[in-house]
C-alpha positions in Angstrom: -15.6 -88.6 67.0 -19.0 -88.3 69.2 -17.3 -90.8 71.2 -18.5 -90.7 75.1 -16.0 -88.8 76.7 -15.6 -89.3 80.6 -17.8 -86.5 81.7 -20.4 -87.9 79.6 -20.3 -91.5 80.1 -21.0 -89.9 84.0 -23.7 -87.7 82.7 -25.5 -90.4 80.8 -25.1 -92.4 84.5 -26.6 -89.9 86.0 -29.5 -89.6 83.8 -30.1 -93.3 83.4 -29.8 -93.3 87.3 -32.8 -90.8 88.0 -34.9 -92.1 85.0 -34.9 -95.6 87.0 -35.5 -93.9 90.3 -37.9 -91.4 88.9 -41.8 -92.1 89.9 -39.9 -96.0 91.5 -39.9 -97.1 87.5 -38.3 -97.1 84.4 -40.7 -94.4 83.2 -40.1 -91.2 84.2 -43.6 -89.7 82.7 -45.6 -92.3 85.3 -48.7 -94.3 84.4 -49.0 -92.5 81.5 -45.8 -93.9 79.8 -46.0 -96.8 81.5 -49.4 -97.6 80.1 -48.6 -97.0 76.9 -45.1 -99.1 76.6 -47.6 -101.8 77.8 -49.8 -101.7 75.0 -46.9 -100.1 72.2 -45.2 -101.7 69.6 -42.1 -99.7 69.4 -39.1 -101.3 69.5 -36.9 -98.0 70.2 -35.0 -98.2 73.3 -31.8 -96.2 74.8 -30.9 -93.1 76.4 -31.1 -89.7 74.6 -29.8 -86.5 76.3 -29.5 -83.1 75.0 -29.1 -79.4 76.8 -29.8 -76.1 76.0 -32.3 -73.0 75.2 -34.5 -72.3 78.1 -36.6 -71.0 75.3 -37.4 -74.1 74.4 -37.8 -75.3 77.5 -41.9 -75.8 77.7 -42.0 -77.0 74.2 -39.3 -79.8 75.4 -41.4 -80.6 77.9 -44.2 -81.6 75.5 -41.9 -83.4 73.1 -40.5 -85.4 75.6 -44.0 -86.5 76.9 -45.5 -86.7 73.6 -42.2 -88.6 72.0 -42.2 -90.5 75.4 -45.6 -92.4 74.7 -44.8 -93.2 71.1 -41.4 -94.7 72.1 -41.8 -95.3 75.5 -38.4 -97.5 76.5 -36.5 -94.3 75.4 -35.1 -91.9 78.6 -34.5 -88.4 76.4 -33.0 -85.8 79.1 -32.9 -82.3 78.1 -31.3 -79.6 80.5 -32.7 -76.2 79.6 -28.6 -74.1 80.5 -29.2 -71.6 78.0 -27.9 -72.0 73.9 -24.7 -71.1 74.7 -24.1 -74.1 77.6 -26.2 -76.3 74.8 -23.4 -75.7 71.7 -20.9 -76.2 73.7 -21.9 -79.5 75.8 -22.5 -80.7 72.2 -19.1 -79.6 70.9 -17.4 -81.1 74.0 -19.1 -84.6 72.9 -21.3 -84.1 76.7 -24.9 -84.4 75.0 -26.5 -86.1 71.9 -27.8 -82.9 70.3 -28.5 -79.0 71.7 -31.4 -76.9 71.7 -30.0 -73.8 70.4 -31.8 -69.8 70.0 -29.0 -69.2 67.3 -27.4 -71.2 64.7 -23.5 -72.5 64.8 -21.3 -69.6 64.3 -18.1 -69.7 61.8 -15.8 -71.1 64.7 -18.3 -73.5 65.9 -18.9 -75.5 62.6 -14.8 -76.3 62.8 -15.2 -77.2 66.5 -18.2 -79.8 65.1 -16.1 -81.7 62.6 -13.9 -82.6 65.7 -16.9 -84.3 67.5 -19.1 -84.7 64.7 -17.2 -86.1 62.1 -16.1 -84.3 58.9 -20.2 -83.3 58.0 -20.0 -81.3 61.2 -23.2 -80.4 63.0 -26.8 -79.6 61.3 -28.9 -76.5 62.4 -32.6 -78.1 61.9 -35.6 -75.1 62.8 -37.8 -76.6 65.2 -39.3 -73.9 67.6 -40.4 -70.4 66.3 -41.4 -68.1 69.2 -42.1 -64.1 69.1 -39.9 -62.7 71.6 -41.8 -60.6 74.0 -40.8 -57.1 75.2 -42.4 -57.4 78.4 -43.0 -54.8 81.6 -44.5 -54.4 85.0 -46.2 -51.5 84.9 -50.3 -52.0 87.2 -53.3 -50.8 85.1 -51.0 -51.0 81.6 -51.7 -53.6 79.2 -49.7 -52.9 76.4 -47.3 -49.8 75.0 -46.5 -48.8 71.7 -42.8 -48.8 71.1 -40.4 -48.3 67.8 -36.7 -50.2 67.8 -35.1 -46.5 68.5 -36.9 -46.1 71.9 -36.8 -49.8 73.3 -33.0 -49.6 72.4 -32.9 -46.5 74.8 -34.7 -48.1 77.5 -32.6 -51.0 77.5 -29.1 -49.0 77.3 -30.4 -47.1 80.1 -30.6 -43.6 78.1 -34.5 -43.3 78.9 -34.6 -43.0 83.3 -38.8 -42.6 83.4 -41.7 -44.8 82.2 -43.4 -40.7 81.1 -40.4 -39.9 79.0 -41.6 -37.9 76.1 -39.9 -40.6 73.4 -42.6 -43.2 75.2 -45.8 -40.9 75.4 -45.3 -39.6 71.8 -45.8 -43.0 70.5 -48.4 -43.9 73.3 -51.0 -40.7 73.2 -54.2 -41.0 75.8 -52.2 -43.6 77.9 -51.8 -42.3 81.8 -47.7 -42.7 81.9 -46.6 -43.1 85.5 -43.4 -41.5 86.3 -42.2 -44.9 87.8 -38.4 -45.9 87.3 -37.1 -48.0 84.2 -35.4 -50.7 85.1 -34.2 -52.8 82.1 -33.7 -56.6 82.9 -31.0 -58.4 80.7 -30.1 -62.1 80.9 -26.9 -63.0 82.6 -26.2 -66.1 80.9 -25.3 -66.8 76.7 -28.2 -66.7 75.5 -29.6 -67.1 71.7 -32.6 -64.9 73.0 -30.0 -62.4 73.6 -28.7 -62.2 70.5 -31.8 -62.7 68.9 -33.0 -59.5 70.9 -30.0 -57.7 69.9 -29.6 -58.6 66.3 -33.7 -57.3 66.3 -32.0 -53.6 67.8 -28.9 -53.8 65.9 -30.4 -54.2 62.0 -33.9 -52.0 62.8 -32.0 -49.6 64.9 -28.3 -49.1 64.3 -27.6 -45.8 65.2 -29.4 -46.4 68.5 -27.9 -49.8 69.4 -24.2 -50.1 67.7 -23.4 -53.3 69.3 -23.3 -56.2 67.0 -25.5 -58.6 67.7 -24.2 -61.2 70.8 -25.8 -63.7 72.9 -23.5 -61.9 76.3 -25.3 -58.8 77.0 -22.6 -55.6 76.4 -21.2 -54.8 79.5 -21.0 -51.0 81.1 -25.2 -50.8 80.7 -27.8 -50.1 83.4 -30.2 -52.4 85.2 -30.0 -55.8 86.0 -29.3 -59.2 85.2 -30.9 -62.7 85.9 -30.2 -66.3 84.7 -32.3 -67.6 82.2 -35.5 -66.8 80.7 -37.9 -67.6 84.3 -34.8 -65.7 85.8 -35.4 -62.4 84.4 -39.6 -62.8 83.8 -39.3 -63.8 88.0 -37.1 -60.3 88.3 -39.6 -58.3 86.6 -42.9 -59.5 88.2 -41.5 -58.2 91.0 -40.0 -55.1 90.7 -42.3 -52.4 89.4 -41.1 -49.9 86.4 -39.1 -53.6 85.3 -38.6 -54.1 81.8 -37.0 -57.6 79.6 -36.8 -59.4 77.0 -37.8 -63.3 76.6 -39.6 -66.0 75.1 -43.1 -65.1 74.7 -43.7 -68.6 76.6 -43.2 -67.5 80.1 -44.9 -64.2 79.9 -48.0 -64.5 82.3 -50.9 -62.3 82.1 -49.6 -59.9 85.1 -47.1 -58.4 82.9 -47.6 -55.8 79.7 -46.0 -56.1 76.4 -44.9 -54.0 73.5 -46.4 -53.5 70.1 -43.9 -53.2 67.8 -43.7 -50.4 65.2 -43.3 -52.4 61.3 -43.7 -50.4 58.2 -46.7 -48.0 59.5 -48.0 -49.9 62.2 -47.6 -50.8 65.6 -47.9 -54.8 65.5 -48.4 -56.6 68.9 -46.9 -59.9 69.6 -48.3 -63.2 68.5 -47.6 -66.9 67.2 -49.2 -65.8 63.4 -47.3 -62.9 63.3 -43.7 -64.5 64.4 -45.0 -67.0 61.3 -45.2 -64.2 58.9 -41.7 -63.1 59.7 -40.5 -66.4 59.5 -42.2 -66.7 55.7 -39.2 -64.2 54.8 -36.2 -65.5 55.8 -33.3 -66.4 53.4 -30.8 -69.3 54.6 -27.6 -68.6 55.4 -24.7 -69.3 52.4 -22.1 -71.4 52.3 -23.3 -73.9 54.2 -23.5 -77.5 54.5 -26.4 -78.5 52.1 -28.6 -79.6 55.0 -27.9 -77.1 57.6 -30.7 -74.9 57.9 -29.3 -72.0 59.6 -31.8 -68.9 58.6 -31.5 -65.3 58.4 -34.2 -63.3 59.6 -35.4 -60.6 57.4 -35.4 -58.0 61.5 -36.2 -54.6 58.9 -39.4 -56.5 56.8 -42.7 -54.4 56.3 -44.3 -57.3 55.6 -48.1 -56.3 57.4 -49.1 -58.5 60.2 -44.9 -59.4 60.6 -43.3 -59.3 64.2 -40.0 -59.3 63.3 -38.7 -59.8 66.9 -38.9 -63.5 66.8 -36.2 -66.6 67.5 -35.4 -69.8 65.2 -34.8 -72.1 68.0 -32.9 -75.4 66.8 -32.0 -79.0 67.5 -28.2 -78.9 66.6 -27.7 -82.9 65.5 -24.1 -84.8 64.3 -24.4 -85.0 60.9 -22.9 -88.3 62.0 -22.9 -90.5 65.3 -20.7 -93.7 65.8 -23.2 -95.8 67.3 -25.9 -96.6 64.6 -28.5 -96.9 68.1 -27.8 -93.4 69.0 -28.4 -92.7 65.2 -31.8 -94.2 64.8 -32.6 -92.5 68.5 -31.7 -88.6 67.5 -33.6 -89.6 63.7 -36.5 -90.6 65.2 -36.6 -88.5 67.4 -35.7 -84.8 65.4 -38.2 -86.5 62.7 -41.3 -86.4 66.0 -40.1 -82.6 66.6 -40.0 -81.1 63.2 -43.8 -83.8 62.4 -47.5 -81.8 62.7 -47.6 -83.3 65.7 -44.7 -82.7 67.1 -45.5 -78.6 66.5 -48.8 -79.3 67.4 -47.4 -80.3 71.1 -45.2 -77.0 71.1 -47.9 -74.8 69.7 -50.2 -75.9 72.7 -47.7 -76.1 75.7 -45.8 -72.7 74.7 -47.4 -70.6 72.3 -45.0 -71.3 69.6 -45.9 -70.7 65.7 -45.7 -74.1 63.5 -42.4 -73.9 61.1 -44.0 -73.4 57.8 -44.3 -76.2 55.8 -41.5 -76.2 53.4 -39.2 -75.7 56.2 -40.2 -78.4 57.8 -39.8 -80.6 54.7 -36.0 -79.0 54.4 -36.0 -79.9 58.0 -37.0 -83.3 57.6 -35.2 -84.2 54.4 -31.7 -82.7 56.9 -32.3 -85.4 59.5 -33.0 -88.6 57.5 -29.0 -87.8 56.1 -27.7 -88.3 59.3 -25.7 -91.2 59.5 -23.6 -93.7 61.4 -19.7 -93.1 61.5 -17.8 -95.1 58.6 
C-alpha cells in the first residue's frame, strides 16, 4: 500500500538527481532558497513529487517557490501531464499526490484503497479558476455567447464567425466572415470535462454528450496537448476558438461573456468565486473527501458558472510517517491565505472560500501513517 514501486523508486531518482544538479546545488529555486535554508528553522526535509493538471500548472509554480523557502531542504516535483496522467500516476503508487481538474470517479476511489490503504484517496479544493472561452479574432475584444451557440461552434454545426446565432447575441459588433475553427484538448483532461459538464447541464439538447475529460470523437477542428497546447494553436490560427484555464489566456486573444439568468457575465476570479459559493458536495463519500458539485445552471448575478475545482488528490494514508508529515505540511501551505494568495497572484485564480478551506484543512490533518 503506497509502497514505492519500481518505476517510482526510478522516478523519485530522477528527481532527486536534477534537484542536486539543478542551479550546481541542492536548491533548485537558486539563491533564493538557498538563502533562506541558511537562515530557516525548518526541520522538514525529503522528496515530494506529484503530477498532474496543467491547469494548475502556474499556481504550482508559486507553491513550490513559496513552500520552497518556508521548508527549504524539501525537493517537491510536480509534472503538469494533464488530470487524467495525474489520477493515475497516483493510483499506480508513481507520485505522492495529483493535481487533478475533476474529482475521483466511482472506479477510481476502489483503485485508491489498493495504493492508499482502505481510507482511499482524499479530493481537497485547492485551485478555483474560470475557464475561459477564448478566440482569435483582430480588432475583437470580447463576444456575447449563450451555452446553445458555443456548444455549436465547438461541434462544428456553426462554419462562420457572422453566423446569425453569433450576431443576434452580439448586435453593433463588425462580424468577419472568417472560418471557425474549434480547438479541443487532445489529452484527459479535467478542463475538458469541466468544459463539457458546463455544455452538457446548461445545454443538453445542444451538447448530448455526458460530460468526459476525452473530447467525443467524430467532431470538427483540432486538437492540441494540454492547456499552452491549444492557447499556442489558437494564437496562431485566425477564426481559432478553445477552451482553457483562464491562466494562460494572454491579452492577444478575445473571450466570451457568458449568458446567466438575464445577463451576459464576462470571465473573472470574483465571479468563478460566486459560483463556487453554490456548490453542494458530492454524497456518499468519505467524510473528508471534498469532491464538489458545481451548481453549471445557477442565476446567481455576477456567477460564471464555467469554472474548475482543481484538487490535490492525497492517501488518506502513507506508510512512511516522513512522507506523511511532507504531503501535511505541505496540502496545509496550499489550502493557507498564503498559499492562495501565491496562486491568486501567479495565475489569476479566485481564493477557495473560507469554509472550504477550513473543510479542506480539517481533510488533511486526518491523514495518517499506515498501521
Amino acid at each position: 500500500m503506497h509502497k514505492p514501486r519500481p518505476a517510482r523508486a526510478l522516478a523519485l531518482a530522477a528527481a532527486a538527481a536534477l534537484a542536486l544538479t539543478a542551479c550546481g546545488s541542492d536548491y533548485p529555486l537558486g539563491d533564493e532558497q538557498r538563502e533562506a535554508a541558511e537562515n530557516s528553522d525548518s526541520t522538514l526535509s525529503g522528496i515530494l513529487s506529484g503530477s498532474g493538471s496543467s491547469a494548475q500548472g502556474p499556481a504550482m509554480d508559486a507553491w513550490i517557490a513559496g513552500f520552497g523557502t518556508l521548508h527549504p531542504n524539501v525537493q517537491l516535483q510536480y509534472s503538469p501531464d494533464g488530470s487524467g496522467a495525474g489520477r493515475s500516476a497516483l493510483l499506480a503508487g508513481a507520485v505522492d499526490f495529483a493535481g487533478s481538474d475533476a474529482y475521483l470517479q466511482d472506479s477510481e476511489i476502489a483503485e485508491a484503497k489498493e495504493v492508499c490503504g482502505p481510507g482511499g484517496a482524499l479530493d481537497i479544493p485547492a485551485y478555483v479558476s474560470p475557464i475561459a472561452v477564448a478566440f482569435n479574432l483582430p480588432g475583437i475584444d470580447s463576444l456575447n455567447l449563450d451555452a446553445a451557440t458555443i456548444a455549436a461552434v465547438f461541434r462544428g454545426e456553426i462554419t462562420a464567425w457572422n453566423d446569425p446565432a453569433i450576431a443576434a447575441q452580439n448586435p453593433g459588433v463588425e462580424l468577419p466572415d472568417t472560418p471557425v475553427t474549434p480547438v479541443s484538448r487532445a489529452d484527459d483532461s479535467g478542463t475538458t470535462e469541466n468544459f463539457t459538464e458546463y455544455l452538457h447541464e446548461t445545454a443538453p439538447d445542444a451538447w448530448p454528450d455526458s460530460p468526459s475529460g476525452t473530447w467525443p470523437g467524430g467532431l470538427a477542428g483540432e486538437n492540441a496537448q494540454g492547456n499552452s497546447g491549444v492557447v499556442s494553436t489558437v494564437t496562431r490560427t485566425e477564426g481559432a476558438v478553445t477552451y482553457a484555464d483562464d491562466s494562460v489566456i494572454d491579452d492577444s486573444m478575445g473571450t466570451v461573456n457568458l449568458l446567466v439568468g438575464d445577463e451576459y457575465v464576462p470571465i473573472s476570479a470574483e465571479g468563478a468565486s460566486i459560483a463556487v459559493e453554490q456548490s453542494q458536495r458530492v454524497p456518499d463519500r468519505a467524510p473528508n473527501d471534498i469532491a464538489l458539485h458545481l451548481d453549471r445552471t445557477t442565476t446567481v448575478p455576477g456567477a460564471y458558472p464555467l469554472v474548475l475545482v482543481s484538487y490535490q488528490i492525497f492517501c488518506s494514508a502513507y506508510e512512511d510517517p516522513e512522507t506523511v508529515e511532507l504531503v501535511k505540511t505541505f496540502g496545509e501551505y496550499v489550502v493557507s491565505d498564503e498559499g492562495q494568495a501565491a496562486s491568486e497572484e501567479a495565475a489569476k485564480s479566485a481564493p477557495i472560500p473560507a469554509s472550504l478551506a477550513e473543510q479542506a484543512r480539517t481533510a488533511i490533518e486526518s491523514i495518517t501513517t499506515m498501521p
